[in-house]
LOMI-93292 format. One record per residue (C-alpha): residue number from 1; z, y, x. Coordinates in steps of 0.25 Angstrom, whole numbers, padded with zeros to 4 digits. Example, Ala and Ser with C-alpha at 12.3 -4.5 7.8 and 13.67 -1.06 7.14 Angstrom:
// residues 2
+-----+-------+-------+-------+
! seq !    zz !    yy !    xx !
+-----+-------+-------+-------+
!   1 !  0031 ! -0018 !  0049 !
!   2 !  0029 ! -0004 !  0055 !
+-----+-------+-------+-------+
//
This chain:
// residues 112
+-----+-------+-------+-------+
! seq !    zz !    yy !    xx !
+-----+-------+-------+-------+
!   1 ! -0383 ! -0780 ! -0027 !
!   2 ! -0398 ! -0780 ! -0026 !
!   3 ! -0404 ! -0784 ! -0041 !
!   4 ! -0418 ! -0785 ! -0046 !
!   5 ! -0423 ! -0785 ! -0059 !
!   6 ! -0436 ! -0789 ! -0064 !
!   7 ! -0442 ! -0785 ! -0077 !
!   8 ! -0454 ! -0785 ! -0083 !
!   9 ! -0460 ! -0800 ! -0083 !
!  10 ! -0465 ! -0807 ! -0096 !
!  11 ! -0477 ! -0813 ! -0102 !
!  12 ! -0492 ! -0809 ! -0099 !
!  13 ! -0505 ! -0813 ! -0102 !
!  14 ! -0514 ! -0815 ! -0092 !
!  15 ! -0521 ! -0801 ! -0087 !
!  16 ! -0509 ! -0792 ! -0092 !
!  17 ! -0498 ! -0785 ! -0084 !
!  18 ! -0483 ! -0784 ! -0083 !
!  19 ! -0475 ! -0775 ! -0075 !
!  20 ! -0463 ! -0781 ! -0068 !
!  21 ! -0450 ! -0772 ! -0064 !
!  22 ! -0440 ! -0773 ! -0053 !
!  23 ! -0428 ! -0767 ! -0054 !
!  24 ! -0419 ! -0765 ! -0042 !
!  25 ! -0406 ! -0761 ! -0039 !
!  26 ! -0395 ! -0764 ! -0029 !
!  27 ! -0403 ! -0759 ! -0018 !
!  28 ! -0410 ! -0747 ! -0013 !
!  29 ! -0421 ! -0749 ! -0018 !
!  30 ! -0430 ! -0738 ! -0013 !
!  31 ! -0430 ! -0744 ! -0001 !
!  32 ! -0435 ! -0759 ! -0005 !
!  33 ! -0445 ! -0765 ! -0005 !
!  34 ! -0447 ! -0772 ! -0019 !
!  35 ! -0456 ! -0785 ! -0022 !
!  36 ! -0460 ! -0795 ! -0032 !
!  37 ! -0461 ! -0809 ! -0029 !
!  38 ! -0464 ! -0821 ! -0040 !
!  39 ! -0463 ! -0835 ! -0042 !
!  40 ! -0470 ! -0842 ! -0050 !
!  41 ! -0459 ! -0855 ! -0053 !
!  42 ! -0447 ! -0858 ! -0045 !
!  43 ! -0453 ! -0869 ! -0035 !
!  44 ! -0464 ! -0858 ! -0030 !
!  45 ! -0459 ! -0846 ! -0020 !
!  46 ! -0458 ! -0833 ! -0024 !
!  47 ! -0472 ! -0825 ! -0022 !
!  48 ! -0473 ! -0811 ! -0018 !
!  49 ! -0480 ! -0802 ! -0029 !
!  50 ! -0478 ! -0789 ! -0023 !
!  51 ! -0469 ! -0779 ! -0014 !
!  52 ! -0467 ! -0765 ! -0013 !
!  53 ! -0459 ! -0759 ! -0001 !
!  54 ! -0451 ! -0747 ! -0002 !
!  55 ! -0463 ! -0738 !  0002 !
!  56 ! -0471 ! -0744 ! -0009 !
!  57 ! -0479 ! -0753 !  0000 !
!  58 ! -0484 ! -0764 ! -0010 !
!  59 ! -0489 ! -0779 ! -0007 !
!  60 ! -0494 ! -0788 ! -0016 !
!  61 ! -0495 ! -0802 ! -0017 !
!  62 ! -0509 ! -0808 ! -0014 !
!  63 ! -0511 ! -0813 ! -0028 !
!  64 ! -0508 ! -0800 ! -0035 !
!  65 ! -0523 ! -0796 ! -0032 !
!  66 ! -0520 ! -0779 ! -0036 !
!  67 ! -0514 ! -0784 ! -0050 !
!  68 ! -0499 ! -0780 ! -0047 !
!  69 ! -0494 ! -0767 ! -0044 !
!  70 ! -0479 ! -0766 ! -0037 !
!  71 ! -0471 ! -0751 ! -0039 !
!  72 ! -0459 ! -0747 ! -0038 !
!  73 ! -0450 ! -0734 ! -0043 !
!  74 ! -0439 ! -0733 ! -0034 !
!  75 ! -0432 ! -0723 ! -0045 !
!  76 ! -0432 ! -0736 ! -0052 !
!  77 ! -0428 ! -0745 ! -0043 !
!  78 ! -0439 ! -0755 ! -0049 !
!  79 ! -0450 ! -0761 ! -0045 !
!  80 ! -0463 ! -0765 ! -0054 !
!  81 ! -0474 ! -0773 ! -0053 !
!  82 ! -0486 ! -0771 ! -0060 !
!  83 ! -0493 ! -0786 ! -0063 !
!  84 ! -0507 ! -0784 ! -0070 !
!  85 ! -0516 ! -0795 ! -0072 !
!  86 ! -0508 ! -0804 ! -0073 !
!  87 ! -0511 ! -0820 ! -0072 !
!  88 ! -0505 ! -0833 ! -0077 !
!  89 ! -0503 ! -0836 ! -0062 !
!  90 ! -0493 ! -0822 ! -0062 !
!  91 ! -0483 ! -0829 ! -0069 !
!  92 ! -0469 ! -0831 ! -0061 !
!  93 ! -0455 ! -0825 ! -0061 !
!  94 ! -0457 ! -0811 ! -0053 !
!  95 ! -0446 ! -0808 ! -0044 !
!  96 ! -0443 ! -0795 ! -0036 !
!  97 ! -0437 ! -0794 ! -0023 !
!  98 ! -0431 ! -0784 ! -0012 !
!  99 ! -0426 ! -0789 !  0000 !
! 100 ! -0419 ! -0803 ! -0004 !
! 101 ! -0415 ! -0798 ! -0018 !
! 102 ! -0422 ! -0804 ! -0030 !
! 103 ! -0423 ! -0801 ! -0043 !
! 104 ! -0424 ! -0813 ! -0054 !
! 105 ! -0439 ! -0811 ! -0059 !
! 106 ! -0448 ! -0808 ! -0070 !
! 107 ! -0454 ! -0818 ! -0078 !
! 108 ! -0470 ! -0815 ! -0078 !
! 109 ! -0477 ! -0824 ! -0087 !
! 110 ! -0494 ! -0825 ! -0087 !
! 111 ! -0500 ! -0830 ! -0099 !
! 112 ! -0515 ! -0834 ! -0097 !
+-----+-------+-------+-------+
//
């Protein structure tokens, strides 16, 4: 059974960071592409953040502008995303995804 776990999310001011972990298991995950999604209430879709395919290729979504950084350590079966600057318009429930498995998301909350 494929799991993903988030960790990581919490209260920030304006203009500070977090790091977000995704931990994987069930799967092999060295050979999957990982990504990030968030949404920001539960009446508006899920938006991409970022995705890193197995060769480590990584897209961004448009609004991430060079703030977040996505990584992965395959020895760890865990996925991270670096957020800096962060905004108040940041704050939504972060969710990872590979193929049409979900995890259950990361509270990340912007304080302006």
């Amino acid at each position: 059974q494929v799991q993903l776990v988030e960790s990581g999310g919490g209260l920030v001011q304006a203009g500070g960071s977090l790091r977000l972990s995704c931990e994987v298991s069930g799967t092999t995950f060295g050979s999957r592409a990982i990504a990030w999604y968030r949404q920001e209430d539960a009446e508006k879709q899920r938006e991409l953040v970022a995705n890193i395919a197995a060769v480590r290729k990584t897209t961004y979504g448009a609004f991430v502008k060079g703030r977040f950084t996505i990584s992965r350590d395959n020895s760890k079966n865990t996925v991270y995303l670096q957020m800096n600057s962060l905004k108040p318009e940041d704050t939504a429930v972060y969710h990872c995804k590979t193929v049409h498995y979900w995890g259950r998301g990361t509270q990340v909350t912007v304080s302006s």
